[in-house]
Structures are given as C-alpha cells and as structure tokens.
N, C-alpha and C positions, 0 to 999 in steps of 0.2 A: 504494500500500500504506500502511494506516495502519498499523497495528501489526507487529509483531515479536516472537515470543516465543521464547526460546532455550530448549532445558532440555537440560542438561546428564544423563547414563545413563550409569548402574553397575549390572548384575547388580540389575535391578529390573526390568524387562519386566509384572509386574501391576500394581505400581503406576503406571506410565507407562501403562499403559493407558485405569487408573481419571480421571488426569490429563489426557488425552487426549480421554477421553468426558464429562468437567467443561467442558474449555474449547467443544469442540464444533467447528464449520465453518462459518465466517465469509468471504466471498471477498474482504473487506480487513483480513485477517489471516493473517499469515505464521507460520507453526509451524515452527519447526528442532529437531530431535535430535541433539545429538551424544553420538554414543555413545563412551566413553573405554575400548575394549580391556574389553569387558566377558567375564567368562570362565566365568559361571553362568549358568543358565538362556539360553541362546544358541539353543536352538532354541524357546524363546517367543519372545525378541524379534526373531528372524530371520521368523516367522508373522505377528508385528505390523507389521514393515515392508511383507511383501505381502500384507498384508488389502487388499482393493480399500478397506475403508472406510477408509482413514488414504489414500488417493492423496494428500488435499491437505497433509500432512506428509512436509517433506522429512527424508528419515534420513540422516547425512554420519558420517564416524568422524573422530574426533582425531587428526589426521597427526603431531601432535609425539609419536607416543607414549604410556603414560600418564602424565598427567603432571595430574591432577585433574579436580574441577569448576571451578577459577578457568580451567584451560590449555583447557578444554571450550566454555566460556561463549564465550572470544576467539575461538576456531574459526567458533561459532556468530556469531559479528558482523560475520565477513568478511562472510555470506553474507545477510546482514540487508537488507533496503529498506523498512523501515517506517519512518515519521515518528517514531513511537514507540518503542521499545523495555521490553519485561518479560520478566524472568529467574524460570523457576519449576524447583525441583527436581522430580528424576524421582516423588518420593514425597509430594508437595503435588497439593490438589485445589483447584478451584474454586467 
C-alpha cells in the first residue's frame, strides 16, 4: 500500500461523497472514514457506506466517542498501511 488517506465525518455524507468521487479508486490507495457519532443526515451516509461503488473505502466509527476531527484522524491511523499518509476533511475535494 502506498498511500493512506484518512478523513475524518460529521453530519456531511454529500460532501464526502463529492470527496470520495475526486479522489477516485486506486488499488494502492487506502481510503478510511471515520465517522465521529454523526447525528444528521444518517441515513445518507448509512446509503454511502453500502453503495457497492465505495466497497474499496473502509467506513470505521470513532470508539472514543465524540470527541472530534483530531480524536477521528488517530482512529483512522490505527488502521492505516500506507507508506504514505494524507488527511482530507469530509468537505474538501480533489
């Protein structure tokens, strides 16, 4: 795995999608979502986790809790095996 990309998700599910459909599907790139106890729009991004088109994004939730994008991002790092690593918010495009 070359890269790694974490992004951290709050009650944003379009924008993360738009995000999502920027970066694209790469098979030596790793996509993480962690989602921090989002409490809006829940059944968009509940539809965006199983669109067959995202299978190669892994979606995890924040076990500490909410407790932000910094406690979001660490979550996302356990899970991480890229050489690389890049941090993009849920409402950033590429």
């Amino acid at each position: 795995m070359t890269l790694s990309i974490i992004i951290p998700h709050y009650n944003s599910p379009v924008f993360l999608k738009v995000l999502l459909d920027s970066i694209g599907h790469y098979d030596d790139t790793q996509i993480i979502v962690v989602d921090d106890h989002s409490t809006k729009e829940t059944e968009k991004y509940q539809a965006l986790k199983s669109d067959p088109a995202y299978a190669y994004v892994t979606f995890v939730s924040n076990q500490d809790g909410k407790k932000g994008a910094g406690s979001a991002r660490n979550t996302g790092l356990k899970l991480a095996q890229g050489k690389y690593l890049m941090f993009c918010d849920a409402d950033d495009y590429l």
